[in-house]
N, C-alpha and C positions, 0 to 999 in steps of 0.2 A: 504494500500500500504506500502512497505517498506519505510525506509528511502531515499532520494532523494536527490537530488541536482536539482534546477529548476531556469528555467530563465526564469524571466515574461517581454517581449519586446511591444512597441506599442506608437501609436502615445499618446500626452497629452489628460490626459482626458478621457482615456477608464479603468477607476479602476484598471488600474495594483499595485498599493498598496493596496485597498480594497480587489482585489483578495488574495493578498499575505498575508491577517490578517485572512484569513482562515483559513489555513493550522491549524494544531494540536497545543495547546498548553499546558504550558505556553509560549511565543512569547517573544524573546529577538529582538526588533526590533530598528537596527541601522537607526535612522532617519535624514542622510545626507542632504539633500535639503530641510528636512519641509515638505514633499510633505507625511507624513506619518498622519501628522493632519486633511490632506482635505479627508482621507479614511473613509469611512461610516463606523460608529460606532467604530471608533477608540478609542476617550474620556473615552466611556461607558469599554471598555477593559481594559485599561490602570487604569481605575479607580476600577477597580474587580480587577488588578493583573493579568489579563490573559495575558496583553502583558506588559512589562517592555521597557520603552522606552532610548534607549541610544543615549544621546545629544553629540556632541565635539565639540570645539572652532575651528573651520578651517582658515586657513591663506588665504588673498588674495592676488593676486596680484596689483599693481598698473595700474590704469586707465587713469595718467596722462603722466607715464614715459612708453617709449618703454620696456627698459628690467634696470634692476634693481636685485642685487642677491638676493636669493629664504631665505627663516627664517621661520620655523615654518611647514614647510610639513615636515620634518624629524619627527620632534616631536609629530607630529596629527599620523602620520602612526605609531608609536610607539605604542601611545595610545590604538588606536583603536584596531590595534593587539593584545595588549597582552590583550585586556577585549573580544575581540572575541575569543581567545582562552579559556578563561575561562567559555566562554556561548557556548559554540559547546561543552562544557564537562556535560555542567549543564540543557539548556534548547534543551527541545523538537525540537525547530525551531527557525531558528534564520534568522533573514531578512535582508538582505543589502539593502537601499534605498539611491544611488543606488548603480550600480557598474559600470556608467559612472563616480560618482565623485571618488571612491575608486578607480579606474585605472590611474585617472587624478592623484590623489593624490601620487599613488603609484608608479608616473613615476618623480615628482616633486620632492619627497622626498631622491630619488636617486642620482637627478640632484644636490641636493642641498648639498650631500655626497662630490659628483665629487666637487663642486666649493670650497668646504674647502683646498682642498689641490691647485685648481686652480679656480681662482676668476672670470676668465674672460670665463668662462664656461657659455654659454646662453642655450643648448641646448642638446639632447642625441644624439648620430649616433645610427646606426642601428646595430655594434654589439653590444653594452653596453643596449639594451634592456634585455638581457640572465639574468642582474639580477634583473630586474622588474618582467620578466616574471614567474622567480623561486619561487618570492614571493607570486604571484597569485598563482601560481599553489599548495604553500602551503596551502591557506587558502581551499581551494576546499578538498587537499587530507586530511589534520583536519577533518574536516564536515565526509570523507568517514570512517576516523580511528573511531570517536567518533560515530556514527553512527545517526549522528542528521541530517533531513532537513534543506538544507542550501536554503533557496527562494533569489533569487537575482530579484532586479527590474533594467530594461536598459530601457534609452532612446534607439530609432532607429536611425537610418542614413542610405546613400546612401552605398551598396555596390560598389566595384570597382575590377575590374580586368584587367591587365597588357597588351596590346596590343600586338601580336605576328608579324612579320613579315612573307612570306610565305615558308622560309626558317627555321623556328619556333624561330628566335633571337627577341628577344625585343626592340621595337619602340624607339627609344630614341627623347628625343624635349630637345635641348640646355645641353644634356649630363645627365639629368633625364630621367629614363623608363616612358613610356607615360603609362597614366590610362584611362580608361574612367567608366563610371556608368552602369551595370549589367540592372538596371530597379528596382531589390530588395531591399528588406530594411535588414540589418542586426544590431544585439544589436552594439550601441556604446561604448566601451570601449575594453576591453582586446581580444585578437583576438583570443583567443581558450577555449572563454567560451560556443560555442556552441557545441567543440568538450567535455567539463568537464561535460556537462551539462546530465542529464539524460532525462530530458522533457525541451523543450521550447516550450512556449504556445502564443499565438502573441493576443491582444486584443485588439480589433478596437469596433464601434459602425456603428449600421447597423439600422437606422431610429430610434435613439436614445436610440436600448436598446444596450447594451452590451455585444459581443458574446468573448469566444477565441478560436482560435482553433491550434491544437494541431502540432506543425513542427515540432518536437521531441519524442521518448516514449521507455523511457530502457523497457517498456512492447511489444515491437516490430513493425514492420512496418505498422502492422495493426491497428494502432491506429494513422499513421500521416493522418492528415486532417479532422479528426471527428472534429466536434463543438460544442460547450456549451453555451448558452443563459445562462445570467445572471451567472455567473462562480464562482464556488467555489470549495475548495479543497473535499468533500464531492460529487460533483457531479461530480470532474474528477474520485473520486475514484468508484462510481454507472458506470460509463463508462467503467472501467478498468474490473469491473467485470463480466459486460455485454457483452465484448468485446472478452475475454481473453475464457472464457468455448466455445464458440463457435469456435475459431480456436485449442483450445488442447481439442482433444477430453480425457476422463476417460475413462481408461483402464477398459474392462468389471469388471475384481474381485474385482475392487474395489468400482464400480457403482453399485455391488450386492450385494455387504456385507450389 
């Protein structure tokens, strides 16, 4: 398969990081949450050099104080960027694990921009996202410049969409537009990573073994909803090719040469 961009979404627990150490390497794999250690056969890679594992100190916030101003997500997002630019230049695949925390972080580090020049800043509005979202959209279009697999891992959450009234004006509750829950699960974090994304693969467990299948596919329509037992980058690509000569067909002169 070409180069991609891929979002692995799904409940805890169903190898969406062990899917994600498939992919082709060497594997520059950003391991945000830890959650890059509990992937099968991680150690054994790491230990070969197939995947190079990139650590950063992240900043918390306080658990005793309500709000308190923000130190050290400027600096982590700093970080982190400019050593992901250098490995979308260098390596094969490069993993975010995930890109729930790099959105969180990515929105924090902004906020934290804003309170230098005002201190009493707790929070973002809704236009002052345009430059969170620039910066997402940067690291996606890197990935496509440099032509390297970018694999992102997302937790899920509840999707939501906006009530209409029957005159199509939006529900208002106490001067907020009312939301309510779809039923769906959508990745949590950045809101147009399903649109940046060229595959998104959803991986859940189905009497213990682990399937994912496919919501997404720059190889076209015909490949959303196929599913893969036990999932790897090697068997979405057996699928692609299994998939793909059956809807194009080969033009006879060249099927006869």
């Amino acid at each position: 398969m070409h180069p991609s961009i891929t979002t692995i979404t799904g409940e805890p627990g169903t190898i969406k990081s062990s899917l994600a150490i498939t992919w082709p390497g060497p594997i520059a794999f950003y391991n945000l949450e830890g959650g890059g250690r509990r992937a099968w056969g991680y150690d054994a890679l790491v230990a070969s050099g197939d995947v190079t594992e990139r650590l950063f100190p992240l900043p918390t916030k306080s658990i005793t104080e309500r709000w308190v101003p923000l130190t050290g997500y400027l600096e982590a997002w700093r970080s982190i960027t400019q050593q992901l630019e250098q490995d979308l230049a260098k390596f094969p695949t490069v993993v975010l694990d995930t890109g729930t925390i790099m959105w969180a972080l990515d929105r924090d580090a902004y906020l934290q921009e804003l309170q230098t020049g005002n201190p009493g800043r707790k929070q973002l509005i809704q236009i002052e996202y345009g430059e969170p979202n620039r910066r997402m959209n940067g690291i996606y279009n890197l990935a496509r410049g440099f032509q390297s697999n970018l694999v992102v891992v997302h937790h899920e959450t509840d999707e939501y969409m906006q009530v209409m009234d029957p005159f199509g004006k939006p529900v208002m509750n106490d001067g907020t537009p009312l939301s309510i829950t779809t039923g769906r699960k959508v990745p949590e974090g950045f809101k147009h990573t399903v649109a940046l994304s060229d595959w998104v693969l959803h991986t859940k467990l189905r009497d213990n073994i682990p399937w994912a299948s496919v919501e997404k596919s720059g190889y076209g329509l015909q490949m959303r909803g196929k599913e893969i037992e036990w999932p790897t980058y090697d068997k979405l690509d057996a699928l692609v090719n299994e998939t793909i000569p059956a809807i194009v067909p080969v033009p006879e002169e060249v099927s006869s040469a």
